[in-house]
C-alpha positions in Angstrom: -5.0 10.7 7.5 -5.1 11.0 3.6 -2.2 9.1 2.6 -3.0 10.9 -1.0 -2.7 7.4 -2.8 -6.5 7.5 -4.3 -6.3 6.5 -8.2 -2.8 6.0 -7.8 -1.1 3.4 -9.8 1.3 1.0 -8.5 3.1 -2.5 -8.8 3.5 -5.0 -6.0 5.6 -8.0 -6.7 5.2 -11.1 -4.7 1.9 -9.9 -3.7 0.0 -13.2 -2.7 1.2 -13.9 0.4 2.9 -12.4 3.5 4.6 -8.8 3.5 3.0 -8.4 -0.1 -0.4 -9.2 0.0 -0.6 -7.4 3.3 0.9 -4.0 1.1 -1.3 -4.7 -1.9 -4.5 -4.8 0.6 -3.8 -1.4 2.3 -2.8 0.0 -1.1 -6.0 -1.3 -2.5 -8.1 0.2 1.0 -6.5 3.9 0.1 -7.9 3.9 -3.0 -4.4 3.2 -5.3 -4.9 0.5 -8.3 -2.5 -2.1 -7.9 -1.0 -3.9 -10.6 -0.7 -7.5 -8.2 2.5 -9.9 -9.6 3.3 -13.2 -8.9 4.7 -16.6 -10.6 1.5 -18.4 -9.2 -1.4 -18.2 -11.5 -3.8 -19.5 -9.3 -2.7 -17.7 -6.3 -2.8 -14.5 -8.3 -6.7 -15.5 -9.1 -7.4 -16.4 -5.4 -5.8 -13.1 -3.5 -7.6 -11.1 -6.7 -11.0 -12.6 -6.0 -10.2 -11.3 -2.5 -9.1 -7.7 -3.2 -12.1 -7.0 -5.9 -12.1 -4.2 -8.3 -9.2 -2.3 -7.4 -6.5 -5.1 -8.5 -5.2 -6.5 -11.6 -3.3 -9.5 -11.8 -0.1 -10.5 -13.7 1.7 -13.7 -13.4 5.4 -12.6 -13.9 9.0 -14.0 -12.8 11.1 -10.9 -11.8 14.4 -13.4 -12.3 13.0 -13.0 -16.1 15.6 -10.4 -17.5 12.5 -9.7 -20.2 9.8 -9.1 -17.6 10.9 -6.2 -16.2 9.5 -4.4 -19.2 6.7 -6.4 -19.7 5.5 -5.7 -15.9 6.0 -1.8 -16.5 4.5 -1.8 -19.4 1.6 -3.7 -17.8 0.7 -1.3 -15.2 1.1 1.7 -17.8 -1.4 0.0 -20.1 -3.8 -0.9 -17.8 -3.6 1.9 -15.5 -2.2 4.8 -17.8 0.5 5.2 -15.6 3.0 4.0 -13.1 2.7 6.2 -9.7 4.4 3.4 -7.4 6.7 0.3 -7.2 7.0 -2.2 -4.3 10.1 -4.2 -5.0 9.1 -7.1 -2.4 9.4 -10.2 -4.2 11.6 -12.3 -2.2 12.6 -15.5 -0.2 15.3 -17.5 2.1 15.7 -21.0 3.6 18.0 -22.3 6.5 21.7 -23.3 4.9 25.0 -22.8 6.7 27.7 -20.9 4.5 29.4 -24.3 4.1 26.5 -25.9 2.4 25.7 -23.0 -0.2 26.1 -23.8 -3.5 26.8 -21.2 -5.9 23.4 -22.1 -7.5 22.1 -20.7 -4.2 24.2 -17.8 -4.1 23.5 -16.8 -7.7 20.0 -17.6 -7.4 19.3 -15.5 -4.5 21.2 -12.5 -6.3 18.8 -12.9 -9.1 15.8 -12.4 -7.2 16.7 -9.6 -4.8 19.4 -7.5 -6.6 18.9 -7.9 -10.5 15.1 -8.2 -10.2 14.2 -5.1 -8.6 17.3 -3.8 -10.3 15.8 -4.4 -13.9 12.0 -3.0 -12.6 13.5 0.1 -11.0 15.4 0.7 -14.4 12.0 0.0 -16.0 10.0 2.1 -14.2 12.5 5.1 -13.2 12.5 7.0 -16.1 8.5 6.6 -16.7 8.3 7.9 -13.3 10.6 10.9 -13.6 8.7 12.0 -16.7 5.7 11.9 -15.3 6.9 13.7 -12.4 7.7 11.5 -9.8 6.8 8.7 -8.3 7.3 6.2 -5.1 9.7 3.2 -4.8 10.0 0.8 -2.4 12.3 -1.8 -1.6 11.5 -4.7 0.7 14.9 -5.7 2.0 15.7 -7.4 5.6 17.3 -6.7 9.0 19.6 -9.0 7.8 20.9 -7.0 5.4 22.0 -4.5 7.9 23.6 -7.3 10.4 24.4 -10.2 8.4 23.2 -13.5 9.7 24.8 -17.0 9.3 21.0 -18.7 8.9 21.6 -18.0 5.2 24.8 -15.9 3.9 23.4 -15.5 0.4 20.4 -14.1 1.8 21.9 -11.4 4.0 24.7 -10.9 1.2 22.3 -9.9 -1.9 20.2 -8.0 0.8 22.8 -5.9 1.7 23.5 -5.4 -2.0 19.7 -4.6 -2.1 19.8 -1.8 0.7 23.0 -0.2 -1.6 20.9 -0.2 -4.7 18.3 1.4 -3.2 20.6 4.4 -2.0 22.1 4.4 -5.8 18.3 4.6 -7.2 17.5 7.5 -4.8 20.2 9.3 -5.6 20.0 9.1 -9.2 16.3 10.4 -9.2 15.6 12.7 -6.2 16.0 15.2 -8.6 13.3 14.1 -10.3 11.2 13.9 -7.6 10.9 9.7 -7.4 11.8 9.1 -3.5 13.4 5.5 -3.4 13.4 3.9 -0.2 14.0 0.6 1.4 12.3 -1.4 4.6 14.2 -3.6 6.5 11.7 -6.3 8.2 13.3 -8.9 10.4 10.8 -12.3 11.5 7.5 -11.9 10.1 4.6 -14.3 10.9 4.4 -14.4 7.5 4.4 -18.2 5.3 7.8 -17.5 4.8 8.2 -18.1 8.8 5.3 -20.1 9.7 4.4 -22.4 6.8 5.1 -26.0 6.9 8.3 -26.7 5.3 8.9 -23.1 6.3 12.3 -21.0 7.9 10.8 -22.3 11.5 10.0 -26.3 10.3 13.8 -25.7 9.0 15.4 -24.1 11.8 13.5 -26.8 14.3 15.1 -29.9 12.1 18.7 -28.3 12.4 18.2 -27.5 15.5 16.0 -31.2 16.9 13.7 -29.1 18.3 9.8 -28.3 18.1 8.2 -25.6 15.4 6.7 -23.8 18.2 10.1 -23.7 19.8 11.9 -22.7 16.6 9.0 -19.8 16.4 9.6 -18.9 20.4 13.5 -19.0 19.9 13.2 -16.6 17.2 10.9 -14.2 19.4 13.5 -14.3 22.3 16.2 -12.7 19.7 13.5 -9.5 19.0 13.3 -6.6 21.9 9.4 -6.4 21.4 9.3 -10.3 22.2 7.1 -11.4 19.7 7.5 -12.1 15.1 5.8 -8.7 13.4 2.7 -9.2 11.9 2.8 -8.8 7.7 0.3 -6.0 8.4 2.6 -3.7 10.7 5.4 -3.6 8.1 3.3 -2.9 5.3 1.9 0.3 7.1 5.3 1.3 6.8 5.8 0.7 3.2 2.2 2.0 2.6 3.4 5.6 4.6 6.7 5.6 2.0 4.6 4.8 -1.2 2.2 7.7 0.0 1.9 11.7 -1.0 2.9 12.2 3.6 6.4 10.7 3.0 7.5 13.8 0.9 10.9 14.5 2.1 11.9 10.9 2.7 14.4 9.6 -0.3 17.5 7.4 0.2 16.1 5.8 3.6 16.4 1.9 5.1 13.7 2.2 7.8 13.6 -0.6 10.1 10.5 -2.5 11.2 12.3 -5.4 13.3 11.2 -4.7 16.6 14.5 -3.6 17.4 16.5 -6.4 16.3 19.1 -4.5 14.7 21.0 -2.7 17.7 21.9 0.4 15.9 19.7 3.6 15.2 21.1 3.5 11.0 
């Protein structure tokens, strides 16, 4: 199937690992040039030598209130355009609602509501006049059933799922569809690293990292973590020319974590 994406260009935040990279490859495969951004310079340099001649790299903080602009303006300069945005820049830890401080709660706000806040603000209107583009959100299951692992975390991705519905509705019209995806565990770093969400829900819990993992897999309906792969096919589909009537969705890709059909 032509996903229509060839020469396309788009931005993928937090694209060296995980859910990101994974999007940036298959983006990359279809043809698209993606504009790849990340804090880590050498990361950035190591997933670019990897993706060859259809990437460009830009180390960028989307908790910078002035990068928005500068990330936008990046992929317009570079690529003469800006065709698509993947808002998945993103992360959480283990901490109890007790042990939050508002520095947690303030930071995690930053990074998933006023960061792709500011870049869909950004790259809206460029979009719109050029008429239309793709945006998508990487949100969370937990967003749609909050979980006490980390409060903040479900909290500001709830708040991201809302923006995403106020975004699509400001520029259907305009003919930029603005979705949102709602992954739950993902054998991503995130999960699997050391130091990572399963090392830190082993050490709360005194148990193995294996057993953290396997605990984790006995909450999901399909049994087992996703694979970073399988949810960016479905923010590949939403970026792409196929997903022509979609605007204003949250489309889960938890393996049925979230017990509703919303």
């Amino acid at each position: 199937m032509d996903l229509g994406l060839h020469g396309k260009a788009c931005i993928v935040t937090g694209a060296t690992r995980g859910i990101g990279l994974a999007s940036a490859r298959m983006l990359v495969d279809e043809g698209a040039r993606v504009l790849l951004v990340a804090r880590d310079r050498d990361e950035l340099a190591r997933v670019g030598a990897q993706l060859g001649g259809g990437c460009e790299l830009l180390a960028a903080d989307v908790t910078e209130p002035r990068d928005d602009e500068r990330i936008v303006n990046a992929c317009v300069e570079r690529f003469g355009g800006v065709d698509v945005l993947v808002n998945n820049a993103g992360t959480s830890f283990v901490r109890s609602l007790e042990q939050l401080s508002d520095d947690d709660w303030q930071s995690q706000w930053d990074l998933h509501v006023m960061g792709p806040m500011r870049l869909m603000r950004a790259a809206g209107p460029r979009m719109a006049a050029a008429g239309g583009g793709r945006i998508v959100n990487v949100c969370s299951s937990a967003g749609k059933r909050p979980s006490l692992t980390n409060p903040a975390y479900a909290v500001t991705k709830a708040a991201q799922l809302s923006l995403s519905r106020v975004f699509a509705d400001r520029y259907a019209a305009d003919g930029v569809l603005v979705n949102a995806v709602a992954p739950g565990a993902v054998t991503s770093p995130l999960w699997t690293a050391p130091g990572g969400l399963a090392d830190q829900a082993a050490a709360a819990r005194g148990i193995s990292h294996e057993e953290a993992l396997q605990a984790q897999a006995a909450k999901i309906p399909l049994g087992r973590l996703a694979e970073p792969e399988e949810v960016a096919a479905v923010i590949v589909f939403l970026c792409s020319q196929r997903a022509s009537t979609v605007t204003g969705a949250a489309w889960s890709a938890d393996g049925g974590t979230v017990a509703t059909i919303v």
